[in-house]
Chimera marker file (.cmm) of the C-alpha trace (Angstrom):
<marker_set name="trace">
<marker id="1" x="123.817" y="45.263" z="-26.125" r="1" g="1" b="0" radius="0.5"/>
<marker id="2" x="125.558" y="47.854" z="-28.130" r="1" g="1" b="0" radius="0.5"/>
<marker id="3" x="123.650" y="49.969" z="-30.719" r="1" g="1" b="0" radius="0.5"/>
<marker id="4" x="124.696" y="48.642" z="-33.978" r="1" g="1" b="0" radius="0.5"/>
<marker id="5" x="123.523" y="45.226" z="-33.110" r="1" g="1" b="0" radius="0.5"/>
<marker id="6" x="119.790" y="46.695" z="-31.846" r="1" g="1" b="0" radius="0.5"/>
<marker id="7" x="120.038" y="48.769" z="-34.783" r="1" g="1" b="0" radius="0.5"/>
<marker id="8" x="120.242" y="45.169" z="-37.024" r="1" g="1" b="0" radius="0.5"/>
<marker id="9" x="117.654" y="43.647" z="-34.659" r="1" g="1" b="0" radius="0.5"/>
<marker id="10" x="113.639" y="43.423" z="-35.717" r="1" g="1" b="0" radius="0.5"/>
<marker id="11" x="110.948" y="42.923" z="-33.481" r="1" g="1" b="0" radius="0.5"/>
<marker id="12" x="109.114" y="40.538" z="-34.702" r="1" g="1" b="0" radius="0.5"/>
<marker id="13" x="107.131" y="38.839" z="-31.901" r="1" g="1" b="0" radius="0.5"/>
<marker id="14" x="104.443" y="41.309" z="-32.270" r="1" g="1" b="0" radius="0.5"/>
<marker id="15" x="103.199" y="40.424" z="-35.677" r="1" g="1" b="0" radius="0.5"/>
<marker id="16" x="103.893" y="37.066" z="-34.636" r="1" g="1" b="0" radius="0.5"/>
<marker id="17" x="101.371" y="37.316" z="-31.935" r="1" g="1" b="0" radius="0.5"/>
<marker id="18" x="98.848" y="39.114" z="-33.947" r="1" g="1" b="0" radius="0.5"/>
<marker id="19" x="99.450" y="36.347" z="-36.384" r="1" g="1" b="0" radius="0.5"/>
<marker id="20" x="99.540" y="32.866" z="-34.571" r="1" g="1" b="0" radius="0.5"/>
<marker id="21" x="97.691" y="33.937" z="-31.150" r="1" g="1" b="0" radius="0.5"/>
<marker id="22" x="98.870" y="33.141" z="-27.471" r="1" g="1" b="0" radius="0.5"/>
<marker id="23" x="99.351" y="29.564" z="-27.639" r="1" g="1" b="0" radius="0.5"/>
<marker id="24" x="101.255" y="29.175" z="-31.070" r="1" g="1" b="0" radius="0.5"/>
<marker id="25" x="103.058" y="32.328" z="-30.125" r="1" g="1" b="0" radius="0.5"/>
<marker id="26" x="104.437" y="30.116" z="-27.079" r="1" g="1" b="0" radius="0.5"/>
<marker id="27" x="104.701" y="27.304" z="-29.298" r="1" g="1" b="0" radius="0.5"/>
<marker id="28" x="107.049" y="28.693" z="-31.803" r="1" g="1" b="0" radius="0.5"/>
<marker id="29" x="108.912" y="30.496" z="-28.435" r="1" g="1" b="0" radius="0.5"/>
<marker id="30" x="109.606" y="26.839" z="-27.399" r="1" g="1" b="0" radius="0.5"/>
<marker id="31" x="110.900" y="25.915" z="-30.809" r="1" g="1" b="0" radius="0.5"/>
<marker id="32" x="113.140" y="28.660" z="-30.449" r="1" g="1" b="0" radius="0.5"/>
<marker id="33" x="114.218" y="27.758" z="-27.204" r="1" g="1" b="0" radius="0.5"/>
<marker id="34" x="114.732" y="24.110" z="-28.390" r="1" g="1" b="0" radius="0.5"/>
<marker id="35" x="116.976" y="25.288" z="-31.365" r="1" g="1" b="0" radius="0.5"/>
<marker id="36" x="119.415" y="27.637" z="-29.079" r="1" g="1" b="0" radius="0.5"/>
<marker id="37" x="119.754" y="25.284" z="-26.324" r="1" g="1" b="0" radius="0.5"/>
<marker id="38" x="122.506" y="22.875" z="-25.040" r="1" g="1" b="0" radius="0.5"/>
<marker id="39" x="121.048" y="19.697" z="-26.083" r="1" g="1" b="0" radius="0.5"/>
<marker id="40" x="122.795" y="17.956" z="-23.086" r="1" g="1" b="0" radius="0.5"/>
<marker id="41" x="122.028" y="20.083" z="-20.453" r="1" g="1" b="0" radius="0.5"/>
<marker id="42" x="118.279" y="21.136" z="-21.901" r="1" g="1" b="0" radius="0.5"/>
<marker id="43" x="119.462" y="24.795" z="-21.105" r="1" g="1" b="0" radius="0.5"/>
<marker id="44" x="120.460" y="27.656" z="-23.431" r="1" g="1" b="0" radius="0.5"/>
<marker id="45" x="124.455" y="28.102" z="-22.183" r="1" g="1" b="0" radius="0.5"/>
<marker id="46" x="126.699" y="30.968" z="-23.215" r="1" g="1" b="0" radius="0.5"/>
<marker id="47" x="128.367" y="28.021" z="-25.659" r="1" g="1" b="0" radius="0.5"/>
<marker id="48" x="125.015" y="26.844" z="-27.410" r="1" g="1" b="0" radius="0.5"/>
<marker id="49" x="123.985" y="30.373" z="-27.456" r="1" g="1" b="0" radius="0.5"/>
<marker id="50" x="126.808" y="31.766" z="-29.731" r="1" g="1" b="0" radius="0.5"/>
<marker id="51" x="126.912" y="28.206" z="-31.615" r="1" g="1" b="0" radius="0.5"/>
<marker id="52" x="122.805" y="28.260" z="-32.998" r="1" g="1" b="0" radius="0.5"/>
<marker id="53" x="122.110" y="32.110" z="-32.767" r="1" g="1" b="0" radius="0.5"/>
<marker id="54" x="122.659" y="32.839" z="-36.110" r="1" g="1" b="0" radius="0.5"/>
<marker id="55" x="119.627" y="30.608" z="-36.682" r="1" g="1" b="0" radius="0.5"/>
<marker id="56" x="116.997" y="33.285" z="-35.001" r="1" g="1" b="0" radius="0.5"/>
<marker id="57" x="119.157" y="36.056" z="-37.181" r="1" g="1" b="0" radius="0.5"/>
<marker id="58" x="121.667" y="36.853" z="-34.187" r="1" g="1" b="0" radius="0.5"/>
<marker id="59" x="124.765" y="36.212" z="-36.170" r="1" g="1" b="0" radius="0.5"/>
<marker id="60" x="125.958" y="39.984" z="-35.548" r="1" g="1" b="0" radius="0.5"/>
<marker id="61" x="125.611" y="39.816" z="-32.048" r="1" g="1" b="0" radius="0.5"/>
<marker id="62" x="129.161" y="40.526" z="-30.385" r="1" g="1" b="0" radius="0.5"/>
<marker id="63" x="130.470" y="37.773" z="-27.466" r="1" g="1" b="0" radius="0.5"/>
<marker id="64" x="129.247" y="40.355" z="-25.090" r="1" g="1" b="0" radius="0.5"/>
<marker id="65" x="125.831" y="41.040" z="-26.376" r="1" g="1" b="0" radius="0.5"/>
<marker id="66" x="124.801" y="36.970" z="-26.164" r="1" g="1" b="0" radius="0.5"/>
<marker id="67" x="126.280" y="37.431" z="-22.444" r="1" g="1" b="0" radius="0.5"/>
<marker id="68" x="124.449" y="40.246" z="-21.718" r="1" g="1" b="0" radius="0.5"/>
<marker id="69" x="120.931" y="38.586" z="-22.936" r="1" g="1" b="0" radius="0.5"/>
<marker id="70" x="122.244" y="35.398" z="-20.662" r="1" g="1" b="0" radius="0.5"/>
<marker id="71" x="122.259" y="37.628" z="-17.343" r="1" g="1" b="0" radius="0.5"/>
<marker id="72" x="119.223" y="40.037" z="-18.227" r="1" g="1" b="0" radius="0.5"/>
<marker id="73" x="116.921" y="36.438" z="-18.770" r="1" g="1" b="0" radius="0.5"/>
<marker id="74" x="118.998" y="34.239" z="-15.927" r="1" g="1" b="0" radius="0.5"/>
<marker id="75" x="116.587" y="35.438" z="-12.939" r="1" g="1" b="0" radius="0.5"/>
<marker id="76" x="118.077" y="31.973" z="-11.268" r="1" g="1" b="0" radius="0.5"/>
<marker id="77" x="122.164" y="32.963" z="-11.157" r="1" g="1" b="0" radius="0.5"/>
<marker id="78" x="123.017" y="29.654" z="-12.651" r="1" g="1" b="0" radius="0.5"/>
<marker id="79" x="124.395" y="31.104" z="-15.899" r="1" g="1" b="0" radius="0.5"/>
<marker id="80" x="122.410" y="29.243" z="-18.360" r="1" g="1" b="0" radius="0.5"/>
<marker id="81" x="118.530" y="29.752" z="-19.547" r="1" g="1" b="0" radius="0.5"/>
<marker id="82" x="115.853" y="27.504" z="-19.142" r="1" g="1" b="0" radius="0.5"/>
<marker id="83" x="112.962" y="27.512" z="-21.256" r="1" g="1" b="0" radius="0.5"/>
<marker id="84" x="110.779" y="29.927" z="-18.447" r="1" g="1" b="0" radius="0.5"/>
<marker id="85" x="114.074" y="32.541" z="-18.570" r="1" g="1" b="0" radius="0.5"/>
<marker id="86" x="114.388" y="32.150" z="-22.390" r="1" g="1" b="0" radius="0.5"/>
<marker id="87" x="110.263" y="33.172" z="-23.180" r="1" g="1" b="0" radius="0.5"/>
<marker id="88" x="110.306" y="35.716" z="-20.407" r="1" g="1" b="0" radius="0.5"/>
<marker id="89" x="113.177" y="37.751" z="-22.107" r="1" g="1" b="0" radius="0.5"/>
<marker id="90" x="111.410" y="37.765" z="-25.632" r="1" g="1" b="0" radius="0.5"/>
<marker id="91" x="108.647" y="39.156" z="-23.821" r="1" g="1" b="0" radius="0.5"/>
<marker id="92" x="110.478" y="41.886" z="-22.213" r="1" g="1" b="0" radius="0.5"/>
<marker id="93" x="113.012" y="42.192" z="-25.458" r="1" g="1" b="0" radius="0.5"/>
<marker id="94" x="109.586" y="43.122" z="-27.327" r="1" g="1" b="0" radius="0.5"/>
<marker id="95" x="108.629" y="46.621" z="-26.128" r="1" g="1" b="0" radius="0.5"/>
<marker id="96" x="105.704" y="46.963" z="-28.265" r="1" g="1" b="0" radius="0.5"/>
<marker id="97" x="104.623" y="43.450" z="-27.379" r="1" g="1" b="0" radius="0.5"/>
<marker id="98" x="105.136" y="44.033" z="-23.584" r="1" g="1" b="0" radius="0.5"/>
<marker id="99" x="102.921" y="47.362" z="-24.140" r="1" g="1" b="0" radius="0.5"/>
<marker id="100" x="99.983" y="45.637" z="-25.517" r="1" g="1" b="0" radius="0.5"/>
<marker id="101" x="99.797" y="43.064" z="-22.636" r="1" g="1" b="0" radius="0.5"/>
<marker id="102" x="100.032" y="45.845" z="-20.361" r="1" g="1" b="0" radius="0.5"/>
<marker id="103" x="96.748" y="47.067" z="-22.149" r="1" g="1" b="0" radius="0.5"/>
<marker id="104" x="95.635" y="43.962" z="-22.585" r="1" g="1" b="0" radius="0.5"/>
<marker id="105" x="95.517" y="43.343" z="-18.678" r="1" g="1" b="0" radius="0.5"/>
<marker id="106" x="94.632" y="46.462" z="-17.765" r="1" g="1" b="0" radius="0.5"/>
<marker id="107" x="91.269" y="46.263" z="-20.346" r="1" g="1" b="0" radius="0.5"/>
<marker id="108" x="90.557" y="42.781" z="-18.620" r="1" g="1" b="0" radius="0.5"/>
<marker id="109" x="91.130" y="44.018" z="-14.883" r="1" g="1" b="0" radius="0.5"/>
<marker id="110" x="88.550" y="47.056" z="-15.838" r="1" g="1" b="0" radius="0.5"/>
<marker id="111" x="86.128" y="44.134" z="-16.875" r="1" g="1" b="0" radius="0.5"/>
<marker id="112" x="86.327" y="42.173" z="-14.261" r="1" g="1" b="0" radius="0.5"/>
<marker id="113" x="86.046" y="45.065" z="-11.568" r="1" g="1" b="0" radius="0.5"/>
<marker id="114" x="83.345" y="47.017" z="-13.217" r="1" g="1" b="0" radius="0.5"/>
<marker id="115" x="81.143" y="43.874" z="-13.169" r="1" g="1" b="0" radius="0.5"/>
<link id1="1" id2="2" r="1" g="1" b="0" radius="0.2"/>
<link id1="2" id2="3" r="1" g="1" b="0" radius="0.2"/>
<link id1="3" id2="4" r="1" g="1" b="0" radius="0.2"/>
<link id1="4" id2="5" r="1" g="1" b="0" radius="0.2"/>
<link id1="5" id2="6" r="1" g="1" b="0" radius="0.2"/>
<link id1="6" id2="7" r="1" g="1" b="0" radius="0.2"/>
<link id1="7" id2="8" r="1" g="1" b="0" radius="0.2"/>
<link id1="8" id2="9" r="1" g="1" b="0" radius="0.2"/>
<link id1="9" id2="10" r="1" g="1" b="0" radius="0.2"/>
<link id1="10" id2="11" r="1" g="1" b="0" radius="0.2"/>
<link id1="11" id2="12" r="1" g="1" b="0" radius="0.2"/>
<link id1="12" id2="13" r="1" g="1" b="0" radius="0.2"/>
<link id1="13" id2="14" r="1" g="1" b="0" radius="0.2"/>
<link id1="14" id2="15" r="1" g="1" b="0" radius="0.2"/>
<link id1="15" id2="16" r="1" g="1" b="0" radius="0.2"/>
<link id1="16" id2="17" r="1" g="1" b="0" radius="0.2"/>
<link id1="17" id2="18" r="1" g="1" b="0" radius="0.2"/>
<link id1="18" id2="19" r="1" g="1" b="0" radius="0.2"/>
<link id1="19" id2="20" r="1" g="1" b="0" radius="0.2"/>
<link id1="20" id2="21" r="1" g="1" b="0" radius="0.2"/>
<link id1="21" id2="22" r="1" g="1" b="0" radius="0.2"/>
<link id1="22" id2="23" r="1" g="1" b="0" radius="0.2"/>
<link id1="23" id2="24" r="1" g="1" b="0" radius="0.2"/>
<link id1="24" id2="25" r="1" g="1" b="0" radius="0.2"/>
<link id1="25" id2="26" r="1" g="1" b="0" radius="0.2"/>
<link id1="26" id2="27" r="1" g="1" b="0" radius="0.2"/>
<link id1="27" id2="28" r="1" g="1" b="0" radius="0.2"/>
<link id1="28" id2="29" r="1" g="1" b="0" radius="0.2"/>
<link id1="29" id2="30" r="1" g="1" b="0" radius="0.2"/>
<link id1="30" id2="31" r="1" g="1" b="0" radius="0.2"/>
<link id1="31" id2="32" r="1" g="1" b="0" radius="0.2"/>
<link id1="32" id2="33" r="1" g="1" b="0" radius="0.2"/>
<link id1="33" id2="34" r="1" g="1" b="0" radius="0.2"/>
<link id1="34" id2="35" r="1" g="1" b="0" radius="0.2"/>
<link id1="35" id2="36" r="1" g="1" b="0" radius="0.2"/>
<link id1="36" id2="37" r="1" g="1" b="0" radius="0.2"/>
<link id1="37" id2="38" r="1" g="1" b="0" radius="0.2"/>
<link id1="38" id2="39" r="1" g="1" b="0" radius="0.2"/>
<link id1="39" id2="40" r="1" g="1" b="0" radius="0.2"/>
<link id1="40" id2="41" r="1" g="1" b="0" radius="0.2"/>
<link id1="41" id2="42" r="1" g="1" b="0" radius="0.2"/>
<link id1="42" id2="43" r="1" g="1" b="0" radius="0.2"/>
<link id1="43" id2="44" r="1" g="1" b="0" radius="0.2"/>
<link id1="44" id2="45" r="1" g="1" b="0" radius="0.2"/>
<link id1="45" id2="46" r="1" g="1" b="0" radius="0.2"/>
<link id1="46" id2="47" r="1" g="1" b="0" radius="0.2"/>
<link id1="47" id2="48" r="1" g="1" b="0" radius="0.2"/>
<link id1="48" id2="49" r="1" g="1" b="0" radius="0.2"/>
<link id1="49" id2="50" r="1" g="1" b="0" radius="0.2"/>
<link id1="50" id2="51" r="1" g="1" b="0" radius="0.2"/>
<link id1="51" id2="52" r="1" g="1" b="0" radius="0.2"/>
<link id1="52" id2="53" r="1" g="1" b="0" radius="0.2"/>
<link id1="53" id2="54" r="1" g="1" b="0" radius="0.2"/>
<link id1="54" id2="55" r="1" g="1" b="0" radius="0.2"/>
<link id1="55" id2="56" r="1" g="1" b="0" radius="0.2"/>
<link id1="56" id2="57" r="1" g="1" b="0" radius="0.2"/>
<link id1="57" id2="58" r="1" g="1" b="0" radius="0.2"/>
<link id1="58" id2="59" r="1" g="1" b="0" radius="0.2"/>
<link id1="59" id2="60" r="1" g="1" b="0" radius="0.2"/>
<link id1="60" id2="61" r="1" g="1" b="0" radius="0.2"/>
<link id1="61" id2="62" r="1" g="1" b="0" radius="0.2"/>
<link id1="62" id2="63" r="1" g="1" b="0" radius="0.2"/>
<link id1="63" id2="64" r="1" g="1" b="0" radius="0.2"/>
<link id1="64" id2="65" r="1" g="1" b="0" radius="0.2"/>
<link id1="65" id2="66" r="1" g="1" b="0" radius="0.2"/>
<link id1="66" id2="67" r="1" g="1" b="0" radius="0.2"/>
<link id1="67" id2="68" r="1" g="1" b="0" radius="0.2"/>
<link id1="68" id2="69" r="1" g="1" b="0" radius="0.2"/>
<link id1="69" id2="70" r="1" g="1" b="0" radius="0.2"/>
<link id1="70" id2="71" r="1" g="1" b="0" radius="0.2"/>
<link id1="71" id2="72" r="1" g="1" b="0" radius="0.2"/>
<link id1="72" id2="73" r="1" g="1" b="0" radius="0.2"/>
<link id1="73" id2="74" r="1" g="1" b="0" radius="0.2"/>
<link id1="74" id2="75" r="1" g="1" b="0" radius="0.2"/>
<link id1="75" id2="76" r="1" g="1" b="0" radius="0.2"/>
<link id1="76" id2="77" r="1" g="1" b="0" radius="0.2"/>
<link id1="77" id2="78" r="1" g="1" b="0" radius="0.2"/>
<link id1="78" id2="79" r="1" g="1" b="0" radius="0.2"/>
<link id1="79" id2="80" r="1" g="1" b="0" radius="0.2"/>
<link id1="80" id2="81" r="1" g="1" b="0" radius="0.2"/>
<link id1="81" id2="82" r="1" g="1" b="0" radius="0.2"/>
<link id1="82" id2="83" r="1" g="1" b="0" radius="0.2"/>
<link id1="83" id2="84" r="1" g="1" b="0" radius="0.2"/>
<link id1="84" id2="85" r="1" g="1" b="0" radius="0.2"/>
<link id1="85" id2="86" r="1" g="1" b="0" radius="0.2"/>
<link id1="86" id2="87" r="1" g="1" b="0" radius="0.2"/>
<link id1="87" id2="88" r="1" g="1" b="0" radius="0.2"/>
<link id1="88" id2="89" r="1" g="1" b="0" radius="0.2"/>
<link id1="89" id2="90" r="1" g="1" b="0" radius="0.2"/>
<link id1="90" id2="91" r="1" g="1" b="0" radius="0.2"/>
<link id1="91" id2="92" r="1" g="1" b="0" radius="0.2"/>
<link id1="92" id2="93" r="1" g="1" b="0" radius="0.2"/>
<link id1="93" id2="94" r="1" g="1" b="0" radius="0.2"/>
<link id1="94" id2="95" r="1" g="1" b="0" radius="0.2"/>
<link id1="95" id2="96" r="1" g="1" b="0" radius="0.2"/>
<link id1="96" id2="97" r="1" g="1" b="0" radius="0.2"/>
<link id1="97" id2="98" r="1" g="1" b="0" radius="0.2"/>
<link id1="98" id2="99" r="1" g="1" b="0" radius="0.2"/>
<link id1="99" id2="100" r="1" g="1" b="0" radius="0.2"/>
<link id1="100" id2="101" r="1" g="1" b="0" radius="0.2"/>
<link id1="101" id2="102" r="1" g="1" b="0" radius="0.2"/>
<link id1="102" id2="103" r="1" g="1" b="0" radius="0.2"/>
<link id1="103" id2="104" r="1" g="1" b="0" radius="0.2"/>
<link id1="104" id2="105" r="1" g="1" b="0" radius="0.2"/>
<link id1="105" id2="106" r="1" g="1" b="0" radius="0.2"/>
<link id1="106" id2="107" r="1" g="1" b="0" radius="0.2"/>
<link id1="107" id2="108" r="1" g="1" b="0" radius="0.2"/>
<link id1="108" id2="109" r="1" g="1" b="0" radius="0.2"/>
<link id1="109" id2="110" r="1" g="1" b="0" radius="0.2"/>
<link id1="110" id2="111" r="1" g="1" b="0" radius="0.2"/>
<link id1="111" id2="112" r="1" g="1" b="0" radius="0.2"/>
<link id1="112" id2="113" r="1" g="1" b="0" radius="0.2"/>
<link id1="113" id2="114" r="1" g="1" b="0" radius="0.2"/>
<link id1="114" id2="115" r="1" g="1" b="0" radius="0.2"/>
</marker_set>
């Protein structure tokens, strides 16, 4: 994505997490995923993509920046995410968020070793 629309972008998963928790976090993920997909195929498509994404704030988002999100989340080649790809790229769109599971894990991995 180029750096005027990253620029314009706000990362707002963390305080979301620290906010809702795990479960509603992946809740409200979901209702994101439900609101940019293809209601006939039940997968977010190029199409549906560029048609809802100014409803998550993505409005400035160039033709090739939604394409580029579609490849870095489709880990399947079909072109299209489903609601797995979709989650798994907010996670790893979210630096800070992807940082604190990292020391989340690592905090619970210590735990479980040192007992």
């Amino acid at each position: 994505m180029d750096s005027r629309s990253q620029s314009n972008f706000h990362d707002l998963l963390p305080l979301m997490a620290e906010k809702l928790g795990g479960d509603a976090l992946i809740g409200e993920l979901c209702n994101g995923f439900q609101l940019l997909m293809d209601k006939d195929r039940g997968v977010i498509t190029f199409e549906s993509l560029k048609n809802n994404s100014a409803l998550l704030g993505l409005q400035d988002f160039t033709d090739d920046d939604l394409r580029s999100m579609l490849r870095e989340g489709d880990s399947d080649g079909d072109g299209a995410l489903n609601q797995m790809e979709f989650c798994v790229l907010m996670f790893r769109l979210s630096p800070e968020l992807m940082e604190q599971s990292e020391f989340l894990l690592d905090q619970a991995l210590h735990d479980l070793f040192r007992d």
